[in-house]
C-alpha positions as CSV (number, residue, x, y, z in Angstrom):
1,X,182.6,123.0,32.1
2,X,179.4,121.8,31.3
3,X,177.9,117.8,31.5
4,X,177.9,117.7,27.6
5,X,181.6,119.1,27.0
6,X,182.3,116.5,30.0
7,X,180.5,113.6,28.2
8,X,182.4,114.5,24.7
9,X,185.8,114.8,26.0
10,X,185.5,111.5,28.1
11,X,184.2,109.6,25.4
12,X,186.7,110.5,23.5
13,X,189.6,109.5,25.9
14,X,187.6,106.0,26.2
15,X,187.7,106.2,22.4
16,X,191.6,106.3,22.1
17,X,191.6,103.7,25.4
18,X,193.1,106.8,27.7
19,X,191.4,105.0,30.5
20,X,193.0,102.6,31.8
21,X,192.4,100.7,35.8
22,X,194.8,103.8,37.1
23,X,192.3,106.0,36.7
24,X,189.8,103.9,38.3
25,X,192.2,103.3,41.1
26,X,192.8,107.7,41.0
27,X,189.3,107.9,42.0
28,X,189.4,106.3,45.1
29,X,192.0,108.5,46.1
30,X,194.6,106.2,47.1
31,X,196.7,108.3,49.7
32,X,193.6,109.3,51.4
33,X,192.5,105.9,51.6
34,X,196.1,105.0,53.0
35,X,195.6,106.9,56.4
36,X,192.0,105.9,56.5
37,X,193.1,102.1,56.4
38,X,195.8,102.4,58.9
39,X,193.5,104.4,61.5
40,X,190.6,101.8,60.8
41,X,192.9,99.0,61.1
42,X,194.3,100.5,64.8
43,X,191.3,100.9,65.9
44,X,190.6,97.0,65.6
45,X,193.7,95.7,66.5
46,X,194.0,97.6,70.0
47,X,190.0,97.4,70.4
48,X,189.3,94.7,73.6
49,X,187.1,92.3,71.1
50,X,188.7,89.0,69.3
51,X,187.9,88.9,65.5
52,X,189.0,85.9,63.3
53,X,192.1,87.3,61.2
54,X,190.3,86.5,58.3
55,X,187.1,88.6,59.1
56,X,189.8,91.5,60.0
57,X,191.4,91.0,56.5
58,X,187.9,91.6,55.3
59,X,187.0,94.4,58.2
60,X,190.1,96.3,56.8
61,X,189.4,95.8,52.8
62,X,185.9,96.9,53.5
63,X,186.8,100.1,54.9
64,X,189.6,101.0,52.0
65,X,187.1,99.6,49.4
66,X,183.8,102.2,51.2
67,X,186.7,105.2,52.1
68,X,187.7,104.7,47.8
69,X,184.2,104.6,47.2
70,X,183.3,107.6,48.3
71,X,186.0,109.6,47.0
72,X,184.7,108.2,43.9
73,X,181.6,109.9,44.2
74,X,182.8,113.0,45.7
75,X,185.2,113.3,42.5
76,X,181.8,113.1,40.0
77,X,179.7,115.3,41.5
78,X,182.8,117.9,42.1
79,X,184.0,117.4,38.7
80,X,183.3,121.0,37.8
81,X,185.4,122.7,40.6
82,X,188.2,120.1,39.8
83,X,188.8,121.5,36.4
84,X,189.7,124.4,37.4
85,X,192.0,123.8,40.5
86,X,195.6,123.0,39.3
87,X,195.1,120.5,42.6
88,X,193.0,118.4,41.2
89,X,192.7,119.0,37.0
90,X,194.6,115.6,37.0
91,X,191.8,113.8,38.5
92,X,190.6,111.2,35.6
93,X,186.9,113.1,35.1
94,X,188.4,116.7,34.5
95,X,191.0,115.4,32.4
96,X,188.5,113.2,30.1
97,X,190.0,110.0,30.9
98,X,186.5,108.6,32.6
99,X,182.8,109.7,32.1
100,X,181.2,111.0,34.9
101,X,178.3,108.5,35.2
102,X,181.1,105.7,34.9
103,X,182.8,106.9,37.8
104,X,179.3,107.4,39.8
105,X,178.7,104.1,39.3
106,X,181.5,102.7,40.3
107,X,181.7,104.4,43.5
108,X,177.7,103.9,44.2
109,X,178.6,99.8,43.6
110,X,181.5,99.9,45.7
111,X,179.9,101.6,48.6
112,X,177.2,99.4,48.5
113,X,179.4,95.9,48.1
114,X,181.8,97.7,51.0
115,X,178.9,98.2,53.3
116,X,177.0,94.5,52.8
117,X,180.5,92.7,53.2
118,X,180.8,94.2,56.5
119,X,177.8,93.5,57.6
120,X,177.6,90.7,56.8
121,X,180.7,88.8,57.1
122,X,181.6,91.1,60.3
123,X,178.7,92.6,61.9
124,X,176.0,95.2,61.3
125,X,177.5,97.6,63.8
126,X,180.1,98.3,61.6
127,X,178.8,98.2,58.5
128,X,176.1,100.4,59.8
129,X,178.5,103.1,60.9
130,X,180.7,102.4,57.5
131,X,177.2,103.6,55.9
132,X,177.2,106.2,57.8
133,X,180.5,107.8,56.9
134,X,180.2,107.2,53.4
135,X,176.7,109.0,53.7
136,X,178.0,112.0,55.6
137,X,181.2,112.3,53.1
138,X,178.8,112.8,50.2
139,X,175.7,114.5,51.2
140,X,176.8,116.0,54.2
141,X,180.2,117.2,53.7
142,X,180.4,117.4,49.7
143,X,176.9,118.3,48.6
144,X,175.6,120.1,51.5
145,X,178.3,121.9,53.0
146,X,181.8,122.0,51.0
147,X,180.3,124.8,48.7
148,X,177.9,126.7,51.2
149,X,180.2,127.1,54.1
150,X,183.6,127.9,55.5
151,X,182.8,125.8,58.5
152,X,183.1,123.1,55.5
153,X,185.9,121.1,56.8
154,X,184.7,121.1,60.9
155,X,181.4,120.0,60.5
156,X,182.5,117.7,57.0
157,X,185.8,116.2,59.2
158,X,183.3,113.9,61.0
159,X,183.6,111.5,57.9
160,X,187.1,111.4,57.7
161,X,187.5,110.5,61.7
162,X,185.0,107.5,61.3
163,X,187.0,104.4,60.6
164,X,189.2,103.5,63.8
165,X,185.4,103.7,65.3
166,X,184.6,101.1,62.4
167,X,187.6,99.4,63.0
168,X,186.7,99.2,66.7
169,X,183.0,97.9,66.2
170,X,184.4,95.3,63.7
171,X,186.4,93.7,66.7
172,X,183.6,94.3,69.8
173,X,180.2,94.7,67.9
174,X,179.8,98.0,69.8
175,X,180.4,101.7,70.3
176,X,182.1,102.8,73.4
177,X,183.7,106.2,74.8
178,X,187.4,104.5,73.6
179,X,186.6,104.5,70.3
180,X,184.5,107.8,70.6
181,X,188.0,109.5,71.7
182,X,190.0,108.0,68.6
183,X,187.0,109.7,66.7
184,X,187.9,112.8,68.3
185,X,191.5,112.8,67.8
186,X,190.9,113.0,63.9
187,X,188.0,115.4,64.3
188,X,189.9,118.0,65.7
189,X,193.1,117.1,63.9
190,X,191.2,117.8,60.6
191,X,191.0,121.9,60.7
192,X,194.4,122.9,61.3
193,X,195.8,119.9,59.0
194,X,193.3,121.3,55.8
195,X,193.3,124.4,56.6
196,X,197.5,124.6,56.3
197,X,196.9,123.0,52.7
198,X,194.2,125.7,51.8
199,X,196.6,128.8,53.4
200,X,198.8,127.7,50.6
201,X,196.0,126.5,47.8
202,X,194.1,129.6,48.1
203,X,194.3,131.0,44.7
204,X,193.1,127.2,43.7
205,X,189.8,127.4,46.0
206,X,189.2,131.2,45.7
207,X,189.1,130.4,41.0
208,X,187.1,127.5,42.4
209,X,184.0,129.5,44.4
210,X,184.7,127.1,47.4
211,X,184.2,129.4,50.5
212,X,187.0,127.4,52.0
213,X,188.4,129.9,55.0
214,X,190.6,131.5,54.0
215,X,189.1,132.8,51.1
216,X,186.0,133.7,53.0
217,X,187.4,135.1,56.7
218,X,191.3,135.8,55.5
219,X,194.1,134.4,56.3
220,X,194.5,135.9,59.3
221,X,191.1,134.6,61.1
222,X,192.2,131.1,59.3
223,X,195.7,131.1,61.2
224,X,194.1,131.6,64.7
225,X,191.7,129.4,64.1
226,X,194.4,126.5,63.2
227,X,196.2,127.5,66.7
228,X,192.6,126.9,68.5
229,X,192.5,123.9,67.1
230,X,196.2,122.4,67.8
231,X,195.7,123.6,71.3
232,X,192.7,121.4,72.0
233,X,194.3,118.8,70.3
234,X,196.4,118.6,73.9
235,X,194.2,117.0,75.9
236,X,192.0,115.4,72.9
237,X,195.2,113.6,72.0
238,X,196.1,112.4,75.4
239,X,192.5,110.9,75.9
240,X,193.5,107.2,75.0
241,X,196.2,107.5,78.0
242,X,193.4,108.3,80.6
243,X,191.0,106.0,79.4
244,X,193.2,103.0,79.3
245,X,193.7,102.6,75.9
246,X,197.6,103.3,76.1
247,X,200.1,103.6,78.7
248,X,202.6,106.8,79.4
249,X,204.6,105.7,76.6
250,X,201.9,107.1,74.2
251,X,200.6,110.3,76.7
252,X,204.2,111.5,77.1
253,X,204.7,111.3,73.0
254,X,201.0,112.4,72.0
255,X,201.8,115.6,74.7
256,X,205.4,116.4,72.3
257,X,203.7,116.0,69.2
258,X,201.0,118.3,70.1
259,X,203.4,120.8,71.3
260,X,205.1,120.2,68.4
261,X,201.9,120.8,66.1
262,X,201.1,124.1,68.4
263,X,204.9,125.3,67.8
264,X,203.8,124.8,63.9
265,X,200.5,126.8,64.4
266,X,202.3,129.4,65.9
267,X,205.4,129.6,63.2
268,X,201.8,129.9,60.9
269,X,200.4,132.5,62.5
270,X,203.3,135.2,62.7
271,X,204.6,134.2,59.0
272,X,203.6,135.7,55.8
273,X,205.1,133.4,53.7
274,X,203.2,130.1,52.7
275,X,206.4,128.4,53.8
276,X,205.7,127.3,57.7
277,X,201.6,126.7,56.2
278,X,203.4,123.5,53.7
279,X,205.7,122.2,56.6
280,X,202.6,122.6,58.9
281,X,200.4,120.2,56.8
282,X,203.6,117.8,56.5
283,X,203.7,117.7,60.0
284,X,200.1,117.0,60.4
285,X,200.5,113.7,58.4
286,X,203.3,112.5,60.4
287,X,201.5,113.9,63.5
288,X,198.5,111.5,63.1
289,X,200.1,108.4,61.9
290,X,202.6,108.9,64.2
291,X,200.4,108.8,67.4
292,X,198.3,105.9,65.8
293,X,201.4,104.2,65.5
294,X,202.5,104.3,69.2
295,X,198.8,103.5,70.0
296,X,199.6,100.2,69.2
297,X,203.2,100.2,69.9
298,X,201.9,101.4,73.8
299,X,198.4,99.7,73.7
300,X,196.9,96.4,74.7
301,X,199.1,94.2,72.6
302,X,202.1,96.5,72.7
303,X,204.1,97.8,75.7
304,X,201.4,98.3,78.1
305,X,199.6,95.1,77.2
């Protein structure tokens, strides 16, 4: 669909008042932004720093408000490919509901109010790195790679895996191997989880032109691939147990789930059916916010504190 059919049939749902602040809230992609929050706000409340509870109020808002914002603008400029995925033909630009510059510039604004707030009402350290995810989410992982490359969702993961490191500099002012490992454990949770949604979503991507990898290697290649992945999540995930970050309590559960996420890969793997692929990417939700979860139930102000 071209800009000019875009611009007609938005302006006509702003015509008849179709738009309404649901949509504005659709395009921060609220359940995305969900997970993002909770990670962020783990990583600040187990981080060793002290932070006013009001600056973490506004540590945490900042990072929903940038996350949001950069959906935002990953929804405009992928407005094209989101008409014509059953996924995503919802989504308030496809569907007419908001014109695409009004949803560019609400996401530009955000990003930027998101990113000055935190640094400067936190400090610079994270609102530097909250930059930096929002950068890499747009011109790295949607404009650059997203429609060039099945390697897409490894490289583009990096943004999604950002915010307990935020979280974690909003509390210490600083970067450190801790939070480095929390940054890990969503990198190399990202493949397997998106790649179980695209076994399934193929058909969507394939209609779409998105060289996501199944559509480019088979779904085959894809499935091994997604058992790599789970497998290294073993030791990734057990990292915040051997650097102090959380007692046993935590490594003995992060060392079940994994097995658990492997036992998914491999159900995956030797299935035809897109069955085990949906309860795989179910699992991968529980999965993360699971082991986030204990890592403040077994961290410094939990169990093991």
């Amino acid at each position: 669909m071209s800009d000019s059919a875009y611009r007609i049939t938005a302006e006509a749902g702003a015509a008849t008042g179709a738009a309404g602040a649901g949509d504005f809230l659709a395009l921060l992609k609220p359940r995305v932004m969900s997970l993002v929050v909770f990670t962020g706000l783990v990583g600040l409340m187990i981080a060793p720093g002290q932070l006013h509870p009001v600056l973490a109020i506004v540590a945490v808002v900042c990072i929903a408000v940038g996350a949001g914002a950069a959906g935002a603008i990953n929804m405009w400029y992928d407005r094209d490919i989101d008409a014509v995925m059953a996924r995503t033909a919802h989504r308030p630009i496809p569907a007419g509901r908001i014109a695409p510059g009004e949803a560019l510039g609400f996401g530009v604004f955000l990003s930027v109010a998101s990113v000055a707030m935190m640094g400067l009402m936190v400090n610079w350290v994270a609102g530097g790195l909250l930059a930096l995810a929002t950068l890499f989410y747009v011109f790295v992982y949607t404009i650059w790679l997203k429609r060039r490359t099945p390697q897409n969702i490894v490289i583009g993961g990096a943004a999604g895996a950002f915010p307990p490191m935020i979280g974690w500099a909003a509390a210490t002012g600083s970067v450190s191997i801790e939070s480095v490992a929390l940054f890990a454990l969503i990198f190399f949770w990202t493949p397997p989880h998106f790649w179980a949604l695209s076994l399934y979503r193929c058909g969507d991507y394939q209609n779409a032109g998105v060289p996501m990898l199944p559509v480019v290697a088979g779904k085959a290649a894809t499935k091994r691939q997604m058992l790599f992945y789970t497998l290294l999540l073993i030791p990734v995930a057990l990292a915040p147990t051997v650097l102090g970050v959380a007692g046993w309590v935590y490594g003995a559960s992060s060392i079940a789930l994994t097995l658990g996420f492997v036992s998914a890969a491999v159900k995956v793997l030797r299935s035809e059916s897109d069955v085990p692929a949906k309860r795989m990417f179910r699992y991968s939700l529980f999965y993360l916010a699971t082991l986030f979860a204990l890592l403040i139930v077994d961290g410094p102000i939990g169990l093991s504190g």
